[in-house]
C-alpha positions as CSV (number, residue, x, y, z in Angstrom):
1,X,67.9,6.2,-44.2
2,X,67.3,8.9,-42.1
3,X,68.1,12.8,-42.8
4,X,67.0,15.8,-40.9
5,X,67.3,19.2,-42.0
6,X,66.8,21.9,-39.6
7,X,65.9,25.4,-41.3
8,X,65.4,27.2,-38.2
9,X,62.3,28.9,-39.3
10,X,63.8,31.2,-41.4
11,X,62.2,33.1,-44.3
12,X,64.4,33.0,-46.7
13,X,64.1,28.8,-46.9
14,X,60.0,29.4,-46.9
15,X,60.4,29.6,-51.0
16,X,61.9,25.7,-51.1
17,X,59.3,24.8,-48.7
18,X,58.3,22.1,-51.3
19,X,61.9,20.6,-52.5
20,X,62.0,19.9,-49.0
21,X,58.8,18.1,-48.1
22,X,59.2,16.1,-51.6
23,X,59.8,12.9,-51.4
24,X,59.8,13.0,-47.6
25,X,57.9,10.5,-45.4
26,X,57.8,12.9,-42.2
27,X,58.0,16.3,-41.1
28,X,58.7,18.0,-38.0
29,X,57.3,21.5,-38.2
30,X,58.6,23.4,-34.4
31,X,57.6,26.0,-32.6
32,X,58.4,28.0,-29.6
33,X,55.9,28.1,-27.0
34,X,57.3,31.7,-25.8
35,X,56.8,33.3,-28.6
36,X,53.2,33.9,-30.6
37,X,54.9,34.8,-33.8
38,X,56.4,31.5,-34.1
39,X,53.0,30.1,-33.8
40,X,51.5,32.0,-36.6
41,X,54.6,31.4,-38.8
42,X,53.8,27.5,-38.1
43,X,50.6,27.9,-38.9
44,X,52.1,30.1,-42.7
45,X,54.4,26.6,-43.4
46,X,51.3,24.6,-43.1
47,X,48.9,26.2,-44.8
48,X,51.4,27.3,-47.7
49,X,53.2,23.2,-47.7
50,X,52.1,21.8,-51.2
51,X,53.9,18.5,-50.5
52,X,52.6,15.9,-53.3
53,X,53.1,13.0,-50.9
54,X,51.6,14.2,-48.2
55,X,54.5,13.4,-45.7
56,X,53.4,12.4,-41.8
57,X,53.6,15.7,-40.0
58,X,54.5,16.5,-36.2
59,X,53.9,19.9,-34.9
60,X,56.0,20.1,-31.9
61,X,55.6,23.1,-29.0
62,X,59.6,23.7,-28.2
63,X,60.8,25.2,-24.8
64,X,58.3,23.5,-22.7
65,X,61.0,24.0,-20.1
66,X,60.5,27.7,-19.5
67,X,57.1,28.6,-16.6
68,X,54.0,28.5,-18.4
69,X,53.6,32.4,-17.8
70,X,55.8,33.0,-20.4
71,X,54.3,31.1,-22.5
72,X,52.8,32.9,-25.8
73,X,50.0,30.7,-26.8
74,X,47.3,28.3,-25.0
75,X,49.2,24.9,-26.1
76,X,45.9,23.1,-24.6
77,X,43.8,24.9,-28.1
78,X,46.4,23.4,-30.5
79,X,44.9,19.7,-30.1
80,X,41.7,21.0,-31.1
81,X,42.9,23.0,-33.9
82,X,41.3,21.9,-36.9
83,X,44.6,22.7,-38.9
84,X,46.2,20.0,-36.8
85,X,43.4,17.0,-37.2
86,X,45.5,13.5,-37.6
87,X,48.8,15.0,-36.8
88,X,51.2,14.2,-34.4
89,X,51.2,16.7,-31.5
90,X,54.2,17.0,-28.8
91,X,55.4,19.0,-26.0
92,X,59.3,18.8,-25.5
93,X,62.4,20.7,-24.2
94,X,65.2,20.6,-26.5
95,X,67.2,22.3,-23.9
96,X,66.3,19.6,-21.4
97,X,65.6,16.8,-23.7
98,X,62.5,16.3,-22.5
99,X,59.6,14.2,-25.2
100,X,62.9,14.7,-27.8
101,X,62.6,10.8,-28.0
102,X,59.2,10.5,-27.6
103,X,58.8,12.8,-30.4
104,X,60.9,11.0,-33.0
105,X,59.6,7.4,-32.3
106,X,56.5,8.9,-32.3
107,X,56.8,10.4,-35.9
108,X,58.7,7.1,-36.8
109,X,55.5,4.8,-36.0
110,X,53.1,7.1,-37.8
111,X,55.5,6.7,-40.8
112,X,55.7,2.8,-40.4
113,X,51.9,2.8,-39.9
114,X,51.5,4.4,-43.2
């Protein structure tokens, strides 16, 4: 069974952070590559998820689609962020489609694998 629930990033769902991640196998915790805020506010949900299961986590740079001088953050650093060490890590365009596969097979082996 398979749901997905999208919270957009908004603050007012950071409080149920944890009903969410609970009893979950995988997450999918999006950014947008434009925008440096988004980044940091990634980095908040991570560092604040309290998750007892410890669900398989993607961190996925959104809007890979738009030039790479509008770009808001060095996606190249994120591999080696120490934050991010055994998670899945994907580039993709929602608008285009691009990786959108790619990124939910990928999350689906890790899950299998566990």
């Amino acid at each position: 069974k398979l749901e997905i629930w999208d919270t957009a990033g908004g603050r007012q769902y950071r409080a149920l952070q944890k009903v969410f991640y609970t009893g979950c196998d995988a997450a999918l915790i999006v950014f947008d590559v434009t925008a440096l805020e988004s980044y940091s506010e990634l980095l908040d949900s991570l560092l604040t998820q309290e998750a007892e299961n410890h669900p398989a986590i993607g961190i996925i740079a959104n809007k890979t689609d738009e030039p790479t001088s509008k770009w808001g953050i060095d996606v190249a650093k994120i591999k080696l962020d120490k934050n991010f060490q055994g998670m899945l890590y994907m580039q993709v365009s929602a608008l285009t489609g691009a990786n959108v596969d790619e990124m939910f097979t990928g999350l689906g082996e890790i899950v299998l694998d566990q």
